[in-house]
N, C-alpha and C positions, 0 to 999 in steps of 0.2 A: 325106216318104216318097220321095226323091230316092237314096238309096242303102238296100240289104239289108243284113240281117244276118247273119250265121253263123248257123247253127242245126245241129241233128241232122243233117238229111239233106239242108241247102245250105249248099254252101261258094263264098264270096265268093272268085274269083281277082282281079277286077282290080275298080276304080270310078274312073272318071272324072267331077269336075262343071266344067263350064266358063258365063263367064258374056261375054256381049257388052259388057258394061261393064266399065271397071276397077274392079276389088275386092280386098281382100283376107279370103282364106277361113281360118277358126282350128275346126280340127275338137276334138269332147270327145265325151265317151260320157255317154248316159243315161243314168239308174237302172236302167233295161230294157236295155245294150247297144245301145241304138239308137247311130248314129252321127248328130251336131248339129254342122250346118254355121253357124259364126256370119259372116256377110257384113260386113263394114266399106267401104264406095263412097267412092271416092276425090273424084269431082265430081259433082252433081244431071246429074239424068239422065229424060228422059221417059218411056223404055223399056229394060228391062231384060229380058234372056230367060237363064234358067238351062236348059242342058243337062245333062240326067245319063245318063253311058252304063256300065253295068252287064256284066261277064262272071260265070258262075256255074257251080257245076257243082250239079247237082240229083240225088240217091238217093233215089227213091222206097222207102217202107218197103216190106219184104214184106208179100203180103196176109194176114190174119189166115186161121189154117185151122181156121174154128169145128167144125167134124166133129171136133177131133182133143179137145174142149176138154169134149164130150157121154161123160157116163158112158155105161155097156153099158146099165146099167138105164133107162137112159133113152130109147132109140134109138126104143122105140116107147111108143104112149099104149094104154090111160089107164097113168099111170107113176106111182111113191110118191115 
């Protein structure tokens, strides 16, 4: 879970992942569009740290406008 996805109402601008060891990084897509980072380490190494830095822009949906969604007959109880 180091990089998002595209979705409806977020859109991926930018991902960056970097790693304090030399690696070499081979991206592919999930079955789900995820995106899969495969790691290949050039020399053993004791400690490894991955950074992942994410830009995004977010649209939140409109809120649902349940009043608009109640028939007339129904507005008030007991109702058929």
């Amino acid at each position: 879970m180091l990089r998002l996805r595209d979705s409806r109402n977020f859109r991926l601008l930018c991902a960056l992942l970097a790693t304090t060891s030399p690696v070499r990084l081979r991206w592919k897509h999930g079955m789900f569009r995820e995106s899969i980072a495969i790691a290949s380490f050039e020399d053993e190494t004791d400690v490894s740290e991955f950074i992942s830095t994410i830009e995004g822009k977010h649209d939140p949906a409109a809120p649902l406008d349940v009043a608009s969604l109640i028939e007339p007959y129904a507005e008030t109880q007991p109702f058929a």
